[in-house]
N, C-alpha and C positions, 0 to 999 in steps of 0.2 A: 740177153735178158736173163736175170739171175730168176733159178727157179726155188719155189715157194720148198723150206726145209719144216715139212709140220712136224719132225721128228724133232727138233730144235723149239721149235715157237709152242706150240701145242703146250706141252708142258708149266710153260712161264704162267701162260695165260690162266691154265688150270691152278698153280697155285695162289696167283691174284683174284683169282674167285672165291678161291675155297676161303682166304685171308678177310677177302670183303664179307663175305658169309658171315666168320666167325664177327667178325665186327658188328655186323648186323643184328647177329644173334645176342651180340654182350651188352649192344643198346638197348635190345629190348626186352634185353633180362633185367638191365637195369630201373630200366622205366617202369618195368613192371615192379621192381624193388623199392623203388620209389616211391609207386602208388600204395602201395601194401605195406610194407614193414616202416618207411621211413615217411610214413603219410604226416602222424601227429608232428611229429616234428619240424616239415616242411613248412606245416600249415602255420606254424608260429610262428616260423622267419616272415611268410607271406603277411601275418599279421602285422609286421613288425616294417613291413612298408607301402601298405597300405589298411583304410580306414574306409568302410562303408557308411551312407548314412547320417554323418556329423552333423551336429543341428548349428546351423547357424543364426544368432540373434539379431532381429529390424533392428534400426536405428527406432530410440523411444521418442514419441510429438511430445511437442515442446509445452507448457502452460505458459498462456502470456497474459496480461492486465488488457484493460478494456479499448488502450488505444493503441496495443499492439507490444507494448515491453515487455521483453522475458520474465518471468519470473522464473523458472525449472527449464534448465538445457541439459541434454546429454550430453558429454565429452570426454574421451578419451583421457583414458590418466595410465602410467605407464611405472613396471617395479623395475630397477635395474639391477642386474647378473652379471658376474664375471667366470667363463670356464676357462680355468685354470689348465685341464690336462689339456684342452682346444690348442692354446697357447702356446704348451710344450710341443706337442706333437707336430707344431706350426714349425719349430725352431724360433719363436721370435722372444725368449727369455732374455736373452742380451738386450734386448731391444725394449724388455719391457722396466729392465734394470737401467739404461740409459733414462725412460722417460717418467720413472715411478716417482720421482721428487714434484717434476712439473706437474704431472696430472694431480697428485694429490693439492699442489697449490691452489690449481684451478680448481680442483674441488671444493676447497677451503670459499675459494670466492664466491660461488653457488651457493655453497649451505655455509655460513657465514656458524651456525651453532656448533658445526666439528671442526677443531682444528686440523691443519696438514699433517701433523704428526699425529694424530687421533685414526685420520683418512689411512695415513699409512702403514702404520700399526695393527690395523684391520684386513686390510688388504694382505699385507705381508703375510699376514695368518691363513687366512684363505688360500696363498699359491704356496704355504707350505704345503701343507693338505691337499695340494691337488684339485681343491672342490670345484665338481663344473656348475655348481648352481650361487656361490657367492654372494651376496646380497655389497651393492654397492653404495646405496642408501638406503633405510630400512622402511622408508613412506614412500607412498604413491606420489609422483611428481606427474604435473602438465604435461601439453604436448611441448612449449618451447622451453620449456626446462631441459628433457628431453633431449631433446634438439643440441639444445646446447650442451650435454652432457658430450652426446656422440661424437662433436668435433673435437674433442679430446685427442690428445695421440695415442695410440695403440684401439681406443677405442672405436678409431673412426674404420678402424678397418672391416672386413669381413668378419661374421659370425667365427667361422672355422680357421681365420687364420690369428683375430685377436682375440676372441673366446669374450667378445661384448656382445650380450641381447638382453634382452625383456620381456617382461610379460604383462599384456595389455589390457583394460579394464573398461567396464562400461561407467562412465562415473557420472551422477546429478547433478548439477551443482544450480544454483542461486544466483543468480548477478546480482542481486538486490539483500545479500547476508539473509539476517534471520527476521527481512522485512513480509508479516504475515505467513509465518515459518509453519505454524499448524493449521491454517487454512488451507494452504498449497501441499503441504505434505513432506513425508520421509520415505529416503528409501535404506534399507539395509542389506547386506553384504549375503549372496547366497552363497551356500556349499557351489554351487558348479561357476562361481566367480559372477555370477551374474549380479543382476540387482532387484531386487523385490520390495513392491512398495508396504507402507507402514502405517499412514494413514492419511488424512484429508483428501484432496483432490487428487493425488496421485495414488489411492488405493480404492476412489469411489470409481474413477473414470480412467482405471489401468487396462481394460477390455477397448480403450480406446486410443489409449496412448501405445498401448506394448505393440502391438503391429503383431504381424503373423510370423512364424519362424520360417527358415528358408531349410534345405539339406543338400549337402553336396558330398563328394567322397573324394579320400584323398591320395595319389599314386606316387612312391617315390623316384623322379628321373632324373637320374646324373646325380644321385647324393642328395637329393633334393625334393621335399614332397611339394607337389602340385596340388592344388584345390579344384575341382572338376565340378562347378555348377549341376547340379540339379534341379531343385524347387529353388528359387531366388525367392529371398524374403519380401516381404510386405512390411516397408517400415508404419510405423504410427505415426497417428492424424494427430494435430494441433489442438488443441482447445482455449478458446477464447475467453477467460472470463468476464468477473463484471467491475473486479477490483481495481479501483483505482489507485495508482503508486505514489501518488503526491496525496489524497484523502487518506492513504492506509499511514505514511508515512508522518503528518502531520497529527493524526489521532493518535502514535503510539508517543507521540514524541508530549505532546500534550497529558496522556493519563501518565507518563513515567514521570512526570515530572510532579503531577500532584501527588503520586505513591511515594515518591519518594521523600515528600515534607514530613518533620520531626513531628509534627501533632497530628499526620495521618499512620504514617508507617506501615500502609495496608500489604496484605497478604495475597490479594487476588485483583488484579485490574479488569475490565472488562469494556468495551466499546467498539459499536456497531453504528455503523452511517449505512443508511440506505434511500436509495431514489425513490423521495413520493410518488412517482405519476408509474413503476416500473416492477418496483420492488425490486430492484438491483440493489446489491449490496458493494456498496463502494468500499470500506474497509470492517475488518471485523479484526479485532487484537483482544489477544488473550497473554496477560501478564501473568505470574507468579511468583513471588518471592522464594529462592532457590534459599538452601543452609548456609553457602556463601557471601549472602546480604544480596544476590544479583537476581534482578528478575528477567526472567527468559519465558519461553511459550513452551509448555509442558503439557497441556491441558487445554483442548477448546473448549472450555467454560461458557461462553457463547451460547454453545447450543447442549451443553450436556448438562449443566446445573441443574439440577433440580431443589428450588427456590425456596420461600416462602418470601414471596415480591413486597412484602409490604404495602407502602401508603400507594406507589405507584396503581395496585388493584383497586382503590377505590374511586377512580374514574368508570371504570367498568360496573362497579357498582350504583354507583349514580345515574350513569346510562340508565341500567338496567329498571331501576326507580321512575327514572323521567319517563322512556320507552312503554313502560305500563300506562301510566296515568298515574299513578299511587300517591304524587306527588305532582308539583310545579317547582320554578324557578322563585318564588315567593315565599316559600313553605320555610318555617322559623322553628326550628329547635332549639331544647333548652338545653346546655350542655353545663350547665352550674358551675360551678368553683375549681373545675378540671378533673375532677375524683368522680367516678358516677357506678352505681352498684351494679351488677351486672348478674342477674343468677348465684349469686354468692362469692363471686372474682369482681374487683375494682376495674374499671375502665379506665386510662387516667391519659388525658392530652398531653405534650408535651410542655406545658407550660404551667402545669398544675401549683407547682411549688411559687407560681404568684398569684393564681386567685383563679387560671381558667377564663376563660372565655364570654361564659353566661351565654345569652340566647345569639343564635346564628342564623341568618338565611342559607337558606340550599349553598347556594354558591360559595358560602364563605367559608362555611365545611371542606370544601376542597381549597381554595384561597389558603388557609392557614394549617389545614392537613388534618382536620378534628376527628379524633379518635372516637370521641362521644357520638359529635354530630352526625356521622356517616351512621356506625353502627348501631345510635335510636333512629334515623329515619328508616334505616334496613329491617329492624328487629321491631319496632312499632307497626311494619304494612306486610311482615311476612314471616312471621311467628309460627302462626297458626298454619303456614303452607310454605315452606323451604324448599321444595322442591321445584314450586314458583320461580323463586329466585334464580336456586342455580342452574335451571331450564333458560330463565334470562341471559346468564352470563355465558353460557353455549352460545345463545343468539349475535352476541358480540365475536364472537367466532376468538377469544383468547383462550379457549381451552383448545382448538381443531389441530391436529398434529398434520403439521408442512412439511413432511416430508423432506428435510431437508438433505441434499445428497452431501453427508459429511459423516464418517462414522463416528459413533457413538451420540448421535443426534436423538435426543429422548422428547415424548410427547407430553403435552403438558398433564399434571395430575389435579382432578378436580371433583371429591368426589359428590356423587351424587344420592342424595335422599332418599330413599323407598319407604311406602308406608306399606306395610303387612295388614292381614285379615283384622289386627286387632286395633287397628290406629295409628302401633308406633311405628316412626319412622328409623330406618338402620341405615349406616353407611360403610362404605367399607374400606378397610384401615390398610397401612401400609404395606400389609404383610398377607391381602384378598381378605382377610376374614370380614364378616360383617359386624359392626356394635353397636350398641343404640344411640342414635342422634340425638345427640347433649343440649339442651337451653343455650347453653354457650357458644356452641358450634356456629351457630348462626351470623352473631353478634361480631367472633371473632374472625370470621372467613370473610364479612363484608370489609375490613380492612387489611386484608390480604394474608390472612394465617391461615391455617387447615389448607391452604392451594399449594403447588410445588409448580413453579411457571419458569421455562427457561428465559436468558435475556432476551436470543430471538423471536420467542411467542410473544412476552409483553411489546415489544418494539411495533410488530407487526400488526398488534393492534390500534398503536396508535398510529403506525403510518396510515392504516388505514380511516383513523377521523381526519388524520392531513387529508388526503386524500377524498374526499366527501364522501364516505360510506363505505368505501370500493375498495376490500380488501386483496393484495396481491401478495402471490406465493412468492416467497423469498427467492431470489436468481441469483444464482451464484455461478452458471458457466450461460453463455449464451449463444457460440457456436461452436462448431467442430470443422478444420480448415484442414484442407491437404491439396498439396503443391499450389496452394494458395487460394484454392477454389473453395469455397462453401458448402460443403457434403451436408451439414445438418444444422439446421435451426435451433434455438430452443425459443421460443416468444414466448411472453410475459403472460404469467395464469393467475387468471381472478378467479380466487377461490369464493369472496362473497360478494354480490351487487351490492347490499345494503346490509348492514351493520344495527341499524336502530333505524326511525325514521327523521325524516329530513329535518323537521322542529327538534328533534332528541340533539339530531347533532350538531346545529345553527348555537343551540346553545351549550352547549359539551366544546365547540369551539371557542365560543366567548369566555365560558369562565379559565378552561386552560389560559387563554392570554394573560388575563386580569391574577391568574397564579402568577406569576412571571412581572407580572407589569406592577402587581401592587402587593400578591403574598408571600409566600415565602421562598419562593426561585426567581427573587432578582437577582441574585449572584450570574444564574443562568443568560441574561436579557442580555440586550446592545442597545446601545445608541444609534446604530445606526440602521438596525430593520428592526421587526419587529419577532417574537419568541413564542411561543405557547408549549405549554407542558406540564410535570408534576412531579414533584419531590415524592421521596419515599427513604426509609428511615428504619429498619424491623431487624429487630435479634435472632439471631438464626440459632435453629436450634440441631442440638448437638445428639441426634436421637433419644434413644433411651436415657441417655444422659440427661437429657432436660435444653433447656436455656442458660444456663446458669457455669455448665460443666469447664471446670478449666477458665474460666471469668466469662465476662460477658462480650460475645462477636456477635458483628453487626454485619447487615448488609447495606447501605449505603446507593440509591439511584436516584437517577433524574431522565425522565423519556420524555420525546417533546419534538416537535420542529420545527422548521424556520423557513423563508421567511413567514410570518403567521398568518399574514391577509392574502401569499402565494406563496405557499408551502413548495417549495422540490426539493429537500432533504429530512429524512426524520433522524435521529440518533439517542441511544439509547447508551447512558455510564452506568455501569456497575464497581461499585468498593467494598470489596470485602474486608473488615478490618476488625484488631480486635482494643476494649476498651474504650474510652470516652478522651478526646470528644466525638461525636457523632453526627453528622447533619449530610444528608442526603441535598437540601441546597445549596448548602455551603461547600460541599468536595465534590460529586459528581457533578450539581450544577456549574462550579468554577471550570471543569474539564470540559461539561458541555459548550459553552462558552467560548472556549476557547478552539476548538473544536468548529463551532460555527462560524463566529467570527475569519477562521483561518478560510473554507470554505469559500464563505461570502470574497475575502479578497483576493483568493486564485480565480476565481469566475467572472470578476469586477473587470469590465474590456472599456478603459476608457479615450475618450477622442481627448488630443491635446489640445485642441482648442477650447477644452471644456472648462481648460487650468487658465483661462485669457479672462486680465482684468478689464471687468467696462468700463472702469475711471481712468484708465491709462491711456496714453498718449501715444500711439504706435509710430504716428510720421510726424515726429517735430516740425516745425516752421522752421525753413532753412535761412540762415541769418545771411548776413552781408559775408560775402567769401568768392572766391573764383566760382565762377558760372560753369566753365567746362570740369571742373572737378565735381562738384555738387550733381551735375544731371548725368556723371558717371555711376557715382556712387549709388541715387539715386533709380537707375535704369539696372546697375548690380541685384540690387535687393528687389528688383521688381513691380517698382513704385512708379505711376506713370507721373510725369513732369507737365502732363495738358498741353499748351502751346509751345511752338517750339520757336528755337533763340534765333531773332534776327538782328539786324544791323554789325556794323563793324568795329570791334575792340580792339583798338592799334594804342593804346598809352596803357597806365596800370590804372588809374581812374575807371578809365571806360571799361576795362576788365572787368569790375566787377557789378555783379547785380544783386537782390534784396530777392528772396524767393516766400514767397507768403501760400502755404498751404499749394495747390496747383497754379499758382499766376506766380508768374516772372517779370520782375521790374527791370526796366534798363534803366538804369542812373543816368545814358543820354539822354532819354526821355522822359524824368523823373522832375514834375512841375518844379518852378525855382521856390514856391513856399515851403513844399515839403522839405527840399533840402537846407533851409534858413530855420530849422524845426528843430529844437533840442529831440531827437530819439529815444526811446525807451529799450536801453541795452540789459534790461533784468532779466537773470536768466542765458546770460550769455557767457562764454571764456572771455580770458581774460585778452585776449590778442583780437576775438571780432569786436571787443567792446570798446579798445584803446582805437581799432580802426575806422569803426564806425563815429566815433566820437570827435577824431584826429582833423580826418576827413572833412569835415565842416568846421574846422577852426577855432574846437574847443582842446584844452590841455586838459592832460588827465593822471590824475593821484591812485592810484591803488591801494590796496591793504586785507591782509589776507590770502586764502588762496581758497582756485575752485571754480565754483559760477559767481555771476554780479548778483548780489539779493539786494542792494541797493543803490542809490547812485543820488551825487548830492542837488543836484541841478534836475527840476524838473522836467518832466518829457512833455515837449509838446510845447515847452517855453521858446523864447523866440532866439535864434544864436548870438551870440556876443562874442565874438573873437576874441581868441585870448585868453577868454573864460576859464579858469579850473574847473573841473568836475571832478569829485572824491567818491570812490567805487569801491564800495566792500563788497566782497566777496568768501565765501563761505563751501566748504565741500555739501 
């Protein structure tokens, strides 16, 4: 047994200690050096592979039309990169010199605007340079663009060995173009790539759409940064609107078309459909004429105009007449020769320069649009108390601000009367001041001056006489969906029960028709429902400028709806335009028109039976011909034959039988007088006529071609063998 040499071993041992010491002591000198002198520095690198915190953005809910079409979807749109030193450092330069021809071809066939040699003249710039950020097209492209980019060669490879990536974007986009484009909204481009809404529905109800942010943090493992969930985002809800994509799309497609006629040339289009019974608004378009002759949606005019509505207010005016008592449907003004004085300003009809009107009933003031008529039966019962009045025209609820969720939605301006300690009455002017209520003032706001009405307020009051009384808030979203379930309502708000009383509006109803059916918006009507509504016609004035400023611009409308004895749409044109000629029935009523009529026949569900003439003859009388082919054909089409075929047909004779409506003749059985009968072949080909005729032992001439419309030898005469019979025929 060898014994233990500690004078040998000892020693080793102690220098292996003493070495692991020192070791010990150098780690944690150095750790300590680390912590302390080479802290800031560390703490960088650590930045620099990971990321605490990162906020990650919901997917944005969608806006969709009433019966579920997109209109605003989120998708993915992608920038394409080439790093270049990636490449190098890959080794794969050879490789990108073999396939730099092809890929730029295939580039060329994608983006069709740059040439191969364009692609690689660019590129080639880029890996002189080294640049790892490159730009391989300069736009945002899809996801299958994309897509097909990457199958590229070199492309398709790995980030780090071909130096292809991207950078990825939340993008809006439209399936429906620039169908109702400022209704629905914009979005624009943020500093932190994201996207932020700009206005209409995607900036009223973006607390609904953006969804909640999520955060995660990111660690780099294996050259590689991982994303490590934290708060996972809450994407955004759905919202339903009320627009409809075939009413939006037929309405714009109708006012562009009258904007665009040489004797209109207008400057602003404007057109609003909305549900009688709901106040849903099915479409609303807002056109403008851009510097480059093109009209696009720049502006919701809709609801931000601020007016002076013209003739269309003097419905509201009348109401308000009839509503008191001050008046009836009877009551006859004199509106003289078209010119009538007014406080020291001429009143004048639009028809002055042929003699005017002379005396008018109520109704016919609105019928023909009388400038006079309205504003003496308004200025004759409320002269001496104005404040009466436009307390009335409150009561009609077209001045009430609807709230309408679109920004830049402005309430209507109306102003109102006061009378001071001393009598006079003051109102107050565009700019809050108060000034003294003018003689004039009166005369001219009962035909819609001194008011500022947008097109959605006027519309809404008339849907509301559709309607019998019952005014409804304008609807423009009416749910909010997520993962397809129903989170939130929005139901239909009636903001007034009654409008005027039930006599006010019985007849406020009849004479709008008889506008349309006999005054001045027949242009407006159909043949084939019925119309009610009101022109309107009024020079817009240019502020301080005047009316006058820059030549004379019009405003141009026709509000109204249809059908008129069961109203379920109301719509509302507006034309702004500048110069003559001018007619508020003649151009917005032409678009109304068109407009409803289009309406009327996408709703029109009709049965095909409806298209069946009652003089037609569905199951001819089946002549003389094969029995078994006849009750085939017959039994094909579904046509019952009644009794069914007996005895036995063994020659060609016997074959055949005479089929008369449901009864089947057998020629065996067929009395011997009938068959000694000249027959009546009118109406027949020309092959069952020769046979029928043959058959019984007459000879037979033809002429022509077709069916027999006559035949020479009378029916019913008695046979004569041998006989000729001469048989014209005719298609």
């Amino acid at each position: 047994m060898t014994k233990f040499d500690s004078k040998n071993i000892m020693p080793r041992f102690s220098a292996i200690a003493i070495l692991l010491t020192l070791s010990a002591l150098c780690i944690v000198g150095k750790a300590l050096y680390i912590m302390t002198v080479e802290h800031d520095y560390w703490m960088k690198v650590a930045d620099r592979v990971k990321r605490d915190s990162v906020s990650v953005a919901p997917a944005r809910g969608n806006i969709l039309s009433c019966d579920g079409q997109l209109l605003a979807s989120s998708m993915p749109e992608y920038k394409m990169f080439m790093d270049f030193q990636a490449l190098h450092e890959a080794g794969n330069d050879s490789l990108w010199d073999a396939k730099v021809d092809s890929i730029c071809l295939c580039l060329h066939q994608i983006f069709p605007e740059k040439t191969a040699a364009q692609f690689k003249h660019d590129l080639s710039k880029g890996r002189r340079q080294r640049k790892r950020h490159w730009p391989v097209w300069p736009y945002r492209v899809n996801f299958n663009i994309y897509t097909e980019v990457k199958t590229l060669p070199v492309f398709r490879l790995s980030m780090l060995k071909g130096g292809f990536h991207n950078e990825e974007y939340n993008s809006r986009i439209r399936p429906n173009g620039s169908l109702a484009q400022r209704t629905v909204g914009d979005m624009f481009q943020a500093k932190d790539n994201g996207r932020t809404p700009r206005c209409g529905l995607e900036l009223s109800y973006d607390s609904i759409l953006r969804g909640t942010n999520g955060i995660i943090h990111r660690r780099k493992v294996l050259n590689k940064f991982l994303d490590i969930m934290d708060t996972p985002p809450t994407n955004g809800a759905d919202i339903v609107t009320t627009i409809d994509i075939n009413m939006q799309d037929l309405a714009e497609r109708a006012l562009l078309k009258e904007l665009k006629l040489p004797e209109v040339n207008g400057n602003v289009g404007v057109a609003i459909v909305m549900e009688v019974a709901t106040g849903d608004v099915k479409a609303i378009v807002n056109l403008e004429k851009c510097v480059d002759g093109k009209y696009r949606e720049i502006h919701n005019h809709a609801v931000s105009d601020l007016l002076e509505p013209g003739s269309v207010f003097k419905t509201a005016s009348i109401m308000t007449a009839l509503d008191d008592g001050v008046v009836d449907t009877t009551y006859r003004v004199d509106t003289g020769n078209g010119v009538w004085p007014m406080y020291g300003r001429q009143m004048k009809d639009h028809n002055w320069r042929k003699g005017g009107y002379q005396w008018l009933t109520l109704p016919q003031t609105l019928m023909v649009s009388s400038n006079i008529g309205v504003s003496r039966i308004i200025d004759d019962h409320y002269r001496d108390n104005p404040e009466r009045f436009v307390r009335g025209i409150y009561r009609t609820g077209i001045a009430d601000n609807l709230h309408v969720p679109l920004v830049g939605a402005a309430p209507p301006v109306i102003p109102i009367p006061k009378k001071d300690k001393h009598g006079q009455y003051w109102r107050k002017n565009v700019y809050g001041n108060y000034v003294p209520w003018a003689k004039t003032d009166l005369p001219w706001m009962s035909i819609g001056y001194m008011t500022q009405i947008p097109p959605i307020s006027t519309l809404t009051f008339y849907n509301a006489i559709a309607n019998n009384g019952r005014m409804m808030k304008p609807r423009l979203v009416k749910q909010v969906v997520k993962d397809g379930e129903v989170i939130k309502e929005f139901p239909p708000v009636v903001m007034r029960e009654h409008i005027c009383k039930e006599k006010t509006l019985r007849e406020i109803q009849t004479i709008l028709e008889h506008v349309v059916s006999r005054g001045l918006g027949k242009r407006a009507g159909s043949k084939s429902f019925k119309v009610a509504g009101k022109t309107g016609t009024a020079q817009i004035s240019q502020g301080t400028a005047g009316y006058k400023a820059g030549g004379t611009h019009y405003l141009l409308s026709f509000a109204g709806f249809f059908p008129a004895d069961n109203p379920r749409y109301s719509c509302i044109v507006c034309i702004q335009k500048s110069g003559l000629p001018a007619s508020g029935g003649g151009m917005s009523g032409a678009v109304f028109h068109e407009i409803s009529e289009g309406i009327m026949a996408q709703s029109l569900k009709l049965d095909v039976k409806d298209s069946r003439d009652s003089a037609s003859v569905f199951v001819p009388d089946v002549k003389w011909g094969n029995v078994g082919a006849a009750q085939f054909v017959l039994n094909s089409f579904g046509i019952p034959t009644g009794t069914s075929w007996t005895g036995s047909f063994t020659t060609p004779i016997w074959g055949k039988a005479e089929i008369k409506g449901n009864k089947q003749v057998d020629l065996v059985r067929t009395p011997l007088y009938k068959r000694t009968a000249v027959p009546d072949v009118k109406g027949m080909g020309a092959s069952d006529a020769v046979y029928t005729l043959e058959v019984r032992g007459l000879k037979v001439k033809l002429s022509g071609r077709g069916k027999v419309v006559s035949q020479s030898v009378a029916p019913g005469s008695k046979v004569v063998k041998g006989q000729v019979c001469q048989l014209h025929l005719e298609n």
